[in-house]
C-alpha positions as CSV (number, residue, x, y, z in Angstrom):
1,X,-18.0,-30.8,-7.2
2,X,-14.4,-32.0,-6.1
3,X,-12.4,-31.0,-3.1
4,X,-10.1,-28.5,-5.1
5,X,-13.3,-26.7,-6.8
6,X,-14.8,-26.4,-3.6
7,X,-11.9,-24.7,-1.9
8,X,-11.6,-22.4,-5.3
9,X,-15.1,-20.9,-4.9
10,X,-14.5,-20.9,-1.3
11,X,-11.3,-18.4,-2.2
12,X,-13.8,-16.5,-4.4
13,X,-16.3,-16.4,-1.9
14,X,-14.2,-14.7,0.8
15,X,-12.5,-12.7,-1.7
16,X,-15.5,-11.3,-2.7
17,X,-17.2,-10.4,0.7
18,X,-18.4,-7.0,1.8
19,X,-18.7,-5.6,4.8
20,X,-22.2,-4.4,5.0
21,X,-24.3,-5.3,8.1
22,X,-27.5,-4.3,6.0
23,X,-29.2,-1.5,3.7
24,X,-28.4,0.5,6.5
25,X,-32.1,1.7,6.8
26,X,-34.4,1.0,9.8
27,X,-37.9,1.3,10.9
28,X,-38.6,2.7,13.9
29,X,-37.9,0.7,17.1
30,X,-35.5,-1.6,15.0
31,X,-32.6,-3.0,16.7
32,X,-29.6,-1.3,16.3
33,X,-26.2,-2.6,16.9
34,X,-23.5,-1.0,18.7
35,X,-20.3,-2.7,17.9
36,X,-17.2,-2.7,20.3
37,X,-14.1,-2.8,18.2
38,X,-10.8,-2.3,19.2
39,X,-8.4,-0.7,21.8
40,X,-5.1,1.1,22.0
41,X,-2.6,3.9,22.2
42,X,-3.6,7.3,20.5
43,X,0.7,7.7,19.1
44,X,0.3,4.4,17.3
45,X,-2.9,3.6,15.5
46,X,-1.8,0.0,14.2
47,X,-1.5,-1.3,18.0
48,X,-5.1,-2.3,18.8
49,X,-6.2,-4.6,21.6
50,X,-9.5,-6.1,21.9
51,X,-11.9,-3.8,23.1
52,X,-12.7,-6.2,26.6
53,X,-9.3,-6.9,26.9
54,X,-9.7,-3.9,29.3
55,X,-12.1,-4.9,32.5
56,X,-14.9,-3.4,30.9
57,X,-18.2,-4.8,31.3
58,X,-20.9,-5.3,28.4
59,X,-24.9,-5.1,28.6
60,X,-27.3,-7.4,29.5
61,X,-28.5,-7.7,26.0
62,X,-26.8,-11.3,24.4
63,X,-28.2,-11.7,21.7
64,X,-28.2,-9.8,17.4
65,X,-29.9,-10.3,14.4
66,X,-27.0,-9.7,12.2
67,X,-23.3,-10.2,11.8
68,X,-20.8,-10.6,8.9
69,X,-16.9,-10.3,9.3
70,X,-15.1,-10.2,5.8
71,X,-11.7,-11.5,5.1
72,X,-10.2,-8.2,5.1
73,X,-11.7,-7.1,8.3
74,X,-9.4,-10.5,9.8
75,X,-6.4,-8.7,7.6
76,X,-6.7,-5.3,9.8
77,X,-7.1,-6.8,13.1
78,X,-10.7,-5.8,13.6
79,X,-12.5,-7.5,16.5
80,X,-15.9,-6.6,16.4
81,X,-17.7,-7.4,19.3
82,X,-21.7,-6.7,20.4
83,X,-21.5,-4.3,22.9
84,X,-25.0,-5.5,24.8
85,X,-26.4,-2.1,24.9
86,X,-30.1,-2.1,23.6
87,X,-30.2,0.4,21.1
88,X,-33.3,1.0,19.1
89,X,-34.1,3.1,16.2
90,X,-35.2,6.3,16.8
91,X,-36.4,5.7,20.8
92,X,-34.2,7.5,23.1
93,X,-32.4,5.8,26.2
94,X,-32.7,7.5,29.7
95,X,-29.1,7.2,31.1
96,X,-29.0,3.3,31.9
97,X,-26.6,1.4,34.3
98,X,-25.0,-1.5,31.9
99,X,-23.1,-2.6,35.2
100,X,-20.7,-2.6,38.5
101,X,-17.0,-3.1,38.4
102,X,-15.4,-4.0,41.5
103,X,-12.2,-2.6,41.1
104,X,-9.3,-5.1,42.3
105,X,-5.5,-4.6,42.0
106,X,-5.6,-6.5,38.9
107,X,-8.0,-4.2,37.3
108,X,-6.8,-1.0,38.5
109,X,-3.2,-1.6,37.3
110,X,-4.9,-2.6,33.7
111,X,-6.8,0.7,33.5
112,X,-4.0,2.8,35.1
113,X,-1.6,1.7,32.4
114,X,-4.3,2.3,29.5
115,X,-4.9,5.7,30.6
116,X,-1.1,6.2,31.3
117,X,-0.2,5.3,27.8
118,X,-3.5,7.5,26.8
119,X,-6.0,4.7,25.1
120,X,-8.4,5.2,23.2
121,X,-11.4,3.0,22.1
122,X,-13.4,2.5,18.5
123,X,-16.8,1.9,18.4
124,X,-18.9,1.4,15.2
125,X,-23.0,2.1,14.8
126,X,-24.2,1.6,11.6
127,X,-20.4,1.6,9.6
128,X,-19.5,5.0,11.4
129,X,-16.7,4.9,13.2
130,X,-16.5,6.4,16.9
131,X,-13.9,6.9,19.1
132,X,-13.7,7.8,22.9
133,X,-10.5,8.0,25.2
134,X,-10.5,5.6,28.3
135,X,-9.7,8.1,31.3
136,X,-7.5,10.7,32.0
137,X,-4.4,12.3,34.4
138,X,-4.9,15.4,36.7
139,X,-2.4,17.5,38.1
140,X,-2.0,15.7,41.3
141,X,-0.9,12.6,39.2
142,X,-4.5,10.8,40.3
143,X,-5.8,8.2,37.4
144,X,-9.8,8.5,36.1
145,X,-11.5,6.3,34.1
146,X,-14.8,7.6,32.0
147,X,-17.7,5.8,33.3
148,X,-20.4,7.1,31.2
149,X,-21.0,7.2,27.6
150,X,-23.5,9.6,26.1
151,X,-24.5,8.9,22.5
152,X,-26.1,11.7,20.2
153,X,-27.5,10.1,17.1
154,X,-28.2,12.1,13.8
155,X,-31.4,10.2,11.4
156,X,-32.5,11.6,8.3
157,X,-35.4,9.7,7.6
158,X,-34.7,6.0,8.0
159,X,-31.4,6.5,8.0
160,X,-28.3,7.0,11.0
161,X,-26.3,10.0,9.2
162,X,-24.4,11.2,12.3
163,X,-22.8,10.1,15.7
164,X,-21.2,12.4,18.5
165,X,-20.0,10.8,21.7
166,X,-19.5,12.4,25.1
167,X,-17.6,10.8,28.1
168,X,-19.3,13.0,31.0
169,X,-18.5,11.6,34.4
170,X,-15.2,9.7,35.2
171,X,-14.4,7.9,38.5
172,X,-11.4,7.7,40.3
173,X,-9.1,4.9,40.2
174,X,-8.6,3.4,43.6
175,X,-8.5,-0.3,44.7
176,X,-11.6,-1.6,46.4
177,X,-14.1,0.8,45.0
178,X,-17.2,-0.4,43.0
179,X,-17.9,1.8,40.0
180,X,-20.4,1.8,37.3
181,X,-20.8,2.0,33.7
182,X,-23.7,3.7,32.0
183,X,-24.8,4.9,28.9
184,X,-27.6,7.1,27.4
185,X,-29.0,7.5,23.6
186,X,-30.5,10.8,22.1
187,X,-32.3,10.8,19.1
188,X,-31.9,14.2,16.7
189,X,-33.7,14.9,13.3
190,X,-30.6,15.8,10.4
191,X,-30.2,17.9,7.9
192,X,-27.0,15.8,6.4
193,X,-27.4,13.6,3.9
194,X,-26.5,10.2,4.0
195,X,-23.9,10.0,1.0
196,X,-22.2,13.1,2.8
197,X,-22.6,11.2,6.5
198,X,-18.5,10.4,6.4
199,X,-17.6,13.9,5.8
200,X,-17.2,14.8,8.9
201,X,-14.8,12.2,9.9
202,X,-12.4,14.1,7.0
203,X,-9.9,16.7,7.4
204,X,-9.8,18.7,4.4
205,X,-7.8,21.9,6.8
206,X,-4.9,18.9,6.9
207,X,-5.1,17.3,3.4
208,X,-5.8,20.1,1.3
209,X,-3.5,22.7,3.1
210,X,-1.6,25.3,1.1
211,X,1.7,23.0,1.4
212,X,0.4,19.9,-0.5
213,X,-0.7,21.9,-3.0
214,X,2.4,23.6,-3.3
215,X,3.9,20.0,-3.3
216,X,1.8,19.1,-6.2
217,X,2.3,22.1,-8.5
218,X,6.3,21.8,-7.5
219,X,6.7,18.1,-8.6
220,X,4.7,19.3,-11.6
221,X,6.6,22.1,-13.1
222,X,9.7,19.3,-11.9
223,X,8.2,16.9,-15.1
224,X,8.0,19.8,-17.2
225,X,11.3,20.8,-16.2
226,X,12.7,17.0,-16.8
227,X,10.9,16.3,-19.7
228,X,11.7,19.3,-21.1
229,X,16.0,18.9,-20.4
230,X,15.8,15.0,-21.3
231,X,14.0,16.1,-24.4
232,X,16.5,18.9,-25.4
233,X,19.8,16.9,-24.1
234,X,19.0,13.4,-25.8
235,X,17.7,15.2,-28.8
236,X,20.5,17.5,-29.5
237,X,23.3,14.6,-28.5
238,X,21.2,12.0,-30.7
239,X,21.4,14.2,-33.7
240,X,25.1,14.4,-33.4
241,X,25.3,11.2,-32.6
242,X,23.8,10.2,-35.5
243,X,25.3,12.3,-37.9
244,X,28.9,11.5,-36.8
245,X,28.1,7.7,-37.4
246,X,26.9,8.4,-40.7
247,X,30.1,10.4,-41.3
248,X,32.1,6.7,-40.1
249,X,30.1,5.1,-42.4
250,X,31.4,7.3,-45.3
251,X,34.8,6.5,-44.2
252,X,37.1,4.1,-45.4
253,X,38.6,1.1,-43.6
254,X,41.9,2.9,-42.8
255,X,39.9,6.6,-42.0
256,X,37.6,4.3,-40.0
257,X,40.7,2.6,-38.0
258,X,42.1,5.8,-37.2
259,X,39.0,8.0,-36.2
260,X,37.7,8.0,-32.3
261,X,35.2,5.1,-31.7
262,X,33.2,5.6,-29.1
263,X,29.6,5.6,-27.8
264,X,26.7,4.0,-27.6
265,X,26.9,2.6,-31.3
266,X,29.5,0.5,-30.0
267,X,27.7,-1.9,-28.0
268,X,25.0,-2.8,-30.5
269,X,25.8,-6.0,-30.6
270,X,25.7,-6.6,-26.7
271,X,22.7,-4.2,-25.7
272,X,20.3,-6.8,-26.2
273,X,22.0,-9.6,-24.4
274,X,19.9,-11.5,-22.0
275,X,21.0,-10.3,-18.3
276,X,21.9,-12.4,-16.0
277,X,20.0,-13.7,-13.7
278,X,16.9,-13.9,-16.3
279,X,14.8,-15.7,-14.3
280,X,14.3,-13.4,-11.4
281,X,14.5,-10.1,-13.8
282,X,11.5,-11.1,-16.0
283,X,9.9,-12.8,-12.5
284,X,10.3,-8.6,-11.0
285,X,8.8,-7.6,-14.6
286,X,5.6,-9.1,-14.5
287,X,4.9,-8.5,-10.4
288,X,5.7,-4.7,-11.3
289,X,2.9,-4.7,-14.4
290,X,0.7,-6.1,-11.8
291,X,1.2,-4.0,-9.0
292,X,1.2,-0.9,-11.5
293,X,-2.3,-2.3,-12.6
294,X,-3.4,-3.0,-8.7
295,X,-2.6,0.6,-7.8
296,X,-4.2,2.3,-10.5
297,X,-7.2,0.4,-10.1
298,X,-7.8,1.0,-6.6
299,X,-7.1,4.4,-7.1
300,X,-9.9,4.6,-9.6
301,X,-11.8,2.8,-7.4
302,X,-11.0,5.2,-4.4
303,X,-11.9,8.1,-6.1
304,X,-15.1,6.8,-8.2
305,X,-17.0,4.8,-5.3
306,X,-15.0,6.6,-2.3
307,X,-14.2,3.1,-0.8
308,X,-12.9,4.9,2.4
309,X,-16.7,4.9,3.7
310,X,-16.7,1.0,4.3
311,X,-14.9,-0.6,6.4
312,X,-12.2,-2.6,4.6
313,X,-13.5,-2.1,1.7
314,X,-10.1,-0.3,0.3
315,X,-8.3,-3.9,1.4
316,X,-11.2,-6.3,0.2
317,X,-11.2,-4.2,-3.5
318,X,-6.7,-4.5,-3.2
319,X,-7.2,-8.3,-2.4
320,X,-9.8,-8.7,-5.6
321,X,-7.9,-6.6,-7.6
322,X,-4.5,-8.5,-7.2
323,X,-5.7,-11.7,-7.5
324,X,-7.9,-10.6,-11.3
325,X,-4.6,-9.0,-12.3
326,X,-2.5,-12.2,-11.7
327,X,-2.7,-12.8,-15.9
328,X,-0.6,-9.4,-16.8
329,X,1.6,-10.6,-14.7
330,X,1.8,-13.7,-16.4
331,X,1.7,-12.3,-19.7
332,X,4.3,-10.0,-19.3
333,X,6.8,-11.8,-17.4
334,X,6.6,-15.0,-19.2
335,X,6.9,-13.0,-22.9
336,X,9.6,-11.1,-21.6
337,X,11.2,-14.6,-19.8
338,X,10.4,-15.9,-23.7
339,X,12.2,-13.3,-25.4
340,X,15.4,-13.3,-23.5
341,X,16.1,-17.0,-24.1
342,X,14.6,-18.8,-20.6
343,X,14.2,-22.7,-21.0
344,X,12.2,-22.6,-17.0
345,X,9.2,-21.2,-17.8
346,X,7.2,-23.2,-15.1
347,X,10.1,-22.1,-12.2
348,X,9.7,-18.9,-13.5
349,X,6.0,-18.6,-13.7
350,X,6.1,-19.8,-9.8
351,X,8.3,-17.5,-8.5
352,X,6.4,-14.7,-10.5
353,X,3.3,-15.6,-9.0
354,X,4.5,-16.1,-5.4
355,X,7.1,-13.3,-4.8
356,X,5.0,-10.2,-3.6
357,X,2.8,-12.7,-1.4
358,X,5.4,-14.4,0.0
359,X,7.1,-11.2,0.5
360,X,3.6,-10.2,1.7
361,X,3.0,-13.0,3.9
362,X,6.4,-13.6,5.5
363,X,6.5,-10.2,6.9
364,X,2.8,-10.7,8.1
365,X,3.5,-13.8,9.4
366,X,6.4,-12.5,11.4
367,X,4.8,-9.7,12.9
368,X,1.9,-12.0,13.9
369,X,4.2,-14.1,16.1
370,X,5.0,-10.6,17.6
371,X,1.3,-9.7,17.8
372,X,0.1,-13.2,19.3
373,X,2.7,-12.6,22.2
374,X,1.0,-9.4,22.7
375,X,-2.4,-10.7,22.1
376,X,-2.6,-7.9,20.4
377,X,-6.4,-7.6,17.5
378,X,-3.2,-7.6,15.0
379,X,-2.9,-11.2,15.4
380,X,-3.9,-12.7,12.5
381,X,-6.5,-16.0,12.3
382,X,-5.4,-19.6,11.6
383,X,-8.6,-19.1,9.3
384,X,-7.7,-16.1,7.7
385,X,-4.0,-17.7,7.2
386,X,-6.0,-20.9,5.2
387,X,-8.2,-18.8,3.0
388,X,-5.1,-16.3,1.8
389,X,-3.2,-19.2,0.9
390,X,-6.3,-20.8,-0.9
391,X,-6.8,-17.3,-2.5
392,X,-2.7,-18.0,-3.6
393,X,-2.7,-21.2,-5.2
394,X,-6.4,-21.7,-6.4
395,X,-7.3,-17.9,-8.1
396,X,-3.4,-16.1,-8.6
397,X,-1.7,-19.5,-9.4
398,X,-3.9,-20.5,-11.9
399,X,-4.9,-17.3,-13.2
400,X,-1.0,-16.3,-13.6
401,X,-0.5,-19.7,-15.5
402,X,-2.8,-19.0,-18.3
403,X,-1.6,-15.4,-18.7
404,X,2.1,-17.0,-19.2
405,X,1.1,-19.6,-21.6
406,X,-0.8,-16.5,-24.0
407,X,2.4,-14.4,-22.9
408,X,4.9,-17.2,-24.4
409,X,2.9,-17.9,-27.6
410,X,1.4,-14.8,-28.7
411,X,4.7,-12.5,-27.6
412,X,7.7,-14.7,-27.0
413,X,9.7,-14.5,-30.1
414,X,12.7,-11.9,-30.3
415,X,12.6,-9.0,-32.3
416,X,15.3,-6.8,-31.8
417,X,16.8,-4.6,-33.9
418,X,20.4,-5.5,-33.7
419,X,21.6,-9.3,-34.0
420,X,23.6,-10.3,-30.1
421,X,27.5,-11.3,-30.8
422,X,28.1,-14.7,-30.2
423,X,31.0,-13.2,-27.8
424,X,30.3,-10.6,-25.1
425,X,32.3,-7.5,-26.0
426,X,34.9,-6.3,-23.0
427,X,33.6,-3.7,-21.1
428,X,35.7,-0.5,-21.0
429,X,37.4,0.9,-17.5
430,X,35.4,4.0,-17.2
431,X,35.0,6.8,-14.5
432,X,34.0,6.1,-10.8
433,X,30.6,8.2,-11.5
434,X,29.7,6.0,-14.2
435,X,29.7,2.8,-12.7
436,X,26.3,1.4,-12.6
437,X,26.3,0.6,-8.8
438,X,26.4,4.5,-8.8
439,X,24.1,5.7,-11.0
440,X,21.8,3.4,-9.2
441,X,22.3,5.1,-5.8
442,X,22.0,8.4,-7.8
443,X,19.0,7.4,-9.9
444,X,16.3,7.6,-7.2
445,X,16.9,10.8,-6.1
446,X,14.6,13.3,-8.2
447,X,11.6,10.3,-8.6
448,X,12.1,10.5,-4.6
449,X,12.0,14.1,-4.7
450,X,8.9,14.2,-6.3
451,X,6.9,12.4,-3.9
452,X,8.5,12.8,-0.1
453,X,5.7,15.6,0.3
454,X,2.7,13.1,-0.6
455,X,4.5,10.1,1.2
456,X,3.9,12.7,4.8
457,X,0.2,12.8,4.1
458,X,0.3,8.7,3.2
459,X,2.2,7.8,6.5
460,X,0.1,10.2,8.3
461,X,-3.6,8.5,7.1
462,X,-2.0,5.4,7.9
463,X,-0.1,5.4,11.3
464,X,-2.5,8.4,12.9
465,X,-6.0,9.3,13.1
466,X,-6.6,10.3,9.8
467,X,-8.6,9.0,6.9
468,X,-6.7,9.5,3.7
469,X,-9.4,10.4,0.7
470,X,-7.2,12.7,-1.2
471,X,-7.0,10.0,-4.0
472,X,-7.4,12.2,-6.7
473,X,-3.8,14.0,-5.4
474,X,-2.7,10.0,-4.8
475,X,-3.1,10.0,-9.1
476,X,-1.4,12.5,-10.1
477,X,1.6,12.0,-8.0
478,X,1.6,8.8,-9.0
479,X,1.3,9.8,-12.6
480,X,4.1,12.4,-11.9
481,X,6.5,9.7,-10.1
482,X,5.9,7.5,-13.3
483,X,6.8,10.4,-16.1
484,X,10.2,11.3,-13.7
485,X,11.5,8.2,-13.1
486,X,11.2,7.3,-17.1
487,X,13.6,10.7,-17.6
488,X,15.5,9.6,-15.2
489,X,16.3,6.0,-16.0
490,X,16.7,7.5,-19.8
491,X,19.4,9.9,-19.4
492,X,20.9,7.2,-17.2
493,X,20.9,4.6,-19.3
494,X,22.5,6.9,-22.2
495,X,25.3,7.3,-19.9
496,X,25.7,3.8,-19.4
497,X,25.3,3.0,-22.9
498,X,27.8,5.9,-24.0
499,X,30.6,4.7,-21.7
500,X,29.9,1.7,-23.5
501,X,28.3,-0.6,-20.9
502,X,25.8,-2.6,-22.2
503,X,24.3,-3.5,-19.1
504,X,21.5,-1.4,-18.9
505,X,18.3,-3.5,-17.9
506,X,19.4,-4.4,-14.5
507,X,20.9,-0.8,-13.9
508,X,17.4,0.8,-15.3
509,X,15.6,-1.3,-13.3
510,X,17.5,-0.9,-10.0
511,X,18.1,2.9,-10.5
512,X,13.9,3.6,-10.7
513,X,13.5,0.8,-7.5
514,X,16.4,2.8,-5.5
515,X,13.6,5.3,-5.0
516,X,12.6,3.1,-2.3
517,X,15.5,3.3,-0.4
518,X,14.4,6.9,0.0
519,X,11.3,5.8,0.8
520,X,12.9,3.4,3.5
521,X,15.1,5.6,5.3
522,X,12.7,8.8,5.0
523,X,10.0,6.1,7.1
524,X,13.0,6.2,10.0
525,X,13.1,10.1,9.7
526,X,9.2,10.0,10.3
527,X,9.4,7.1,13.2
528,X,12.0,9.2,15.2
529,X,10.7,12.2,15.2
530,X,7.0,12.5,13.9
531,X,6.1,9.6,15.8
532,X,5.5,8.8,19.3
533,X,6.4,4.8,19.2
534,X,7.9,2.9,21.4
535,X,8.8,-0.6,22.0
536,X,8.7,-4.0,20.5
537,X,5.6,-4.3,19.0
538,X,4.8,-1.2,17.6
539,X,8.5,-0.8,16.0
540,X,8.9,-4.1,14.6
541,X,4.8,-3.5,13.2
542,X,6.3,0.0,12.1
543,X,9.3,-0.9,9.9
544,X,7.7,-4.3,8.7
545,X,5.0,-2.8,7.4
546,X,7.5,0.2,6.1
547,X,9.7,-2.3,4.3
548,X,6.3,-4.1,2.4
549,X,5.5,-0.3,1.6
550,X,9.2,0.4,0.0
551,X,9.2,-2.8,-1.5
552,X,6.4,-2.9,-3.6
553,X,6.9,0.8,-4.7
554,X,10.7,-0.2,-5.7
555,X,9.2,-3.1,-7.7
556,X,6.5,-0.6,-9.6
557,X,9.1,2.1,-10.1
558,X,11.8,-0.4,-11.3
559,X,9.4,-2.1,-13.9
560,X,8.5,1.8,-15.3
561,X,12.3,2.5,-15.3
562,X,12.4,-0.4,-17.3
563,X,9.9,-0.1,-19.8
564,X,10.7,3.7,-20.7
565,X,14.2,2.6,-20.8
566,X,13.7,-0.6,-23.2
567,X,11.8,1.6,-25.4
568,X,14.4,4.3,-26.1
569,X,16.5,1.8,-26.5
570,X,14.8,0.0,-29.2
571,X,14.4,3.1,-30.6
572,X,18.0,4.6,-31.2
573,X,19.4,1.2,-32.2
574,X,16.6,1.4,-35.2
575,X,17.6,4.4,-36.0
576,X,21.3,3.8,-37.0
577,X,22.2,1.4,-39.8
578,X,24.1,-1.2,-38.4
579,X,26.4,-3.5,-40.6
């Protein structure tokens, strides 16, 4: 096997990599492993630390049976680390000294600023999450530090179906004293069952509150409402349309030459002239089928095997998902590069396979810089670094290659219905509110409208303690952002058309994507005020991560702009009998 085949089932291997420690059933005095993961500020969820970055102390136990770390768990900054505590299946632990800290200035300053800036700590046993805070502030401004850690362990049958932590005793922080750690297990017969073990961790009171319904059914009766105006507006105005150009074509020459020309009939023989800037257009086209295909997959996914449960699992199945999908991207980009005339088609298959990673990865990459000067968990591996870029140019490079070669030759002829004028026709001086750089600001509005509820609850799950598993809500809002932004890029493009400016595929693309400008500045709305963050790190991981967000959801809504907008236009230009 040669070097490059190696490294491509190495790609696939990582890619494909769960995160299970085992079948998650044990016998009865089987080891079980008490992970240390991560620690960090309760207002910002994203800033995690590694969990003995803090002067803790681990237990005298060295060794495990078991370990895997996938290539997502690298991606979210997780840092498992064996905790030392001897934990065994279904035999309870008396409470247990795990060590002595003597407390020096250097330690006591690092505790009194974690409890300061309220830290909290993640634990995992058996894939469940737990958290516990570090220490707390009383009145008389005095630091404490929890000391003892007192675990209460659910089994039905074979299996660990529930966790509750206490922090009972806490010791004051003073230089010079010796303090010590302990810990305690209790073993409790369950009732849950073990498909229903993550249910607790939920909020249903918060995701399924009376608001985001309300949210839902409003953006709802907002399609009906659009579909229902675009319907009787383009409808109505196409009929006249039409029958006023079949009344010109009754007229003579001189009846003709004297009538008022106007509309969209006009520019027939410029509507379907290549845009400028091909390259990159078609390049946007095929990254937005395949992002629209990424996100309805994972969805599905979400909903149908409730990928929540596993620990980066929802990243591992995005990571797979992207990289199977790289052939619509292909397809679709390269036909559509085909149609409008492109000569590059290798330039333009590159930059359609690279732009969301490198978009991807340069912001990453950024914020690592920021994260390694923090030595913050954030900070992502030199390994991890190698196997994304082998996951780049030995699965979606090839991969997007072949899809543009059967893009090219099976749907890379032109078949419009109007012949293109060997001359661009002039375009018109028309009102200010007509010009496409406005209707692009204005075309994002409603789609943006019909989310902003949903995007609370998505910002929420991802920048606080909550676990988003509303995906079945995630569908239909995305189903409803789809339907609005086609209305809306529709009736704008009519506009266009009818002040007879023929350049309508950028302006229908960039009137859908301006929904993430929204998006953008409605993330500095929720920073500033829904948000405790502060600093550096946490602001520059905020709108980094904010800006990926906005720009992949302009991308999507752009290429559905697009395609609702191509296919109207198609359709009203074979509609009218054109000499």
């Amino acid at each position: 096997m040669g070097l490059a085949a190696r490294i491509y089932v190495f790609a696939l291997m990582l890619l494909l990599a769960r995160g299970d420690e085992h079948n998650h059933k044990y016998n009865d005095g089987e080891e079980v492993v008490l992970w240390m993961n991560t620690v960090g500020p309760y207002h910002n969820r994203q800033e995690t630390y590694a969990y003995f970055s803090l002067p803790f102390c681990s237990g005298s136990k060295s060794s495990i049976s078991h370990y895997h770390e996938t290539l997502s768990e690298a991606l979210q900054g997780v840092e498992l680390e064996f905790s030392g505590y001897e934990i065994e299946f279904n035999r309870d632990v008396p409470s247990t000294v795990i060590c002595m800290v003597d407390l020096t200035e250097e330690k006591v300053k690092a505790f009194t600023y974690a409890v300061m800036n309220e830290y909290w700590y993640q634990m995992y046993i058996d894939g469940l999450p737990i958290w516990g805070k570090v220490g707390e502030k009383d009145e008389q401004g005095r630091f404490f530090i929890y000391t003892h850690k007192k675990f209460d362990i659910g089994r039905n049958g074979q299996q660990i179906v529930d966790i509750s932590l206490n922090t009972e005793k806490r010791e004051l922080l003073i230089e010079g004293a010796k303090i010590k750690f302990s810990y305690e297990v209790n073993w409790k017969p369950s009732v849950v069952e073990f498909k229903n073990r993550f249910d607790k961790y939920l909020d249903p009171n918060f995701f399924q509150h009376r608001i985001h319904w309300f949210s839902i059914f409003n953006s709802f009766m907002m399609v009906i409402f659009l579909v229902g105006l675009v319907s009787m507006i383009l409808m109505r105005t196409l009929r006249k349309d039409y029958a006023r150009y079949s009344k010109d074509e009754e007229m003579d020459d001189m009846e003709r030459d004297l009538g008022d020309e106007y509309g969209w009939k006009q520019v027939h023989g410029d509507v379907f002239r290549s845009p400028p800037h091909t390259l990159l257009f078609s390049a946007m086209i095929g990254a937005g089928y395949q992002l629209i295909s990424v996100v309805f997959c994972v969805i599905i996914f979400a909903i149908v095997g409730e990928l929540y449960t596993e620990r980066g699992s929802m990243l591992s199945t995005a990571i797979f998902v992207y990289a199977a999908t790289s052939p619509i991207n292909g397809y679709f980009g390269g036909s559509l590069y085909s149609r409008l005339g492109g000569r590059m088609w290798i330039r333009q298959m590159l930059v359609s396979a690279f732009m969301v990673p490198v978009f991807v990865c340069g912001t990453a990459f950024f914020i690592n810089f920021i994260a390694i000067g923090y030595h913050a968990s954030r900070a992502i591996p030199f390994g991890t670094m190698v196997a994304v870029t082998c996951i780049c140019f030995f699965v979606i490079l090839p991969l997007t290659l072949v899809g543009t070669v059967v893009g090219r030759n099976l749907d890379g002829q032109p078949d419009y219905p109007c012949r293109v004028n060997a001359v661009p026709r002039p375009i018109p001086e028309k009102k200010w509110f007509m010009e496409p750089a406005i209707i692009i600001l204005l075309g994002g509005i409603l789609p943006f409208g019909s989310i902003f509820i949903e995007m609370y609850f998505i910002f929420t799950s991802f920048w606080a303690y909550k676990i988003y598993y509303v995906y079945g809500f995630m569908l239909l809002v995305f189903t409803i952002l789809t339907i609005v932004t086609v209305c809306v890029t529709i009736v704008c493009t009519y506009f266009l058309l009818n002040a007879e400016d023929y350049r309508w595929q950028w302006t229908s693309f960039m009137s859908a994507a301006s929904t993430s400008i929204y998006v953008y500045a409605y993330s500095f709305y929720y920073f500033f005020f829904k948000t405790k963050m502060y600093g550096l790190f946490q602001t520059s991981f905020y709108f980094g991560y904010m800006a990926l967000f906005s720009g992949a959801l302009g991308i999507i809504c752009g290429t559905v702009g697009y395609i609702g907008t191509s296919v109207f236009v198609r359709k009203i230009y074979s509609n009218v009998k054109i000499d």
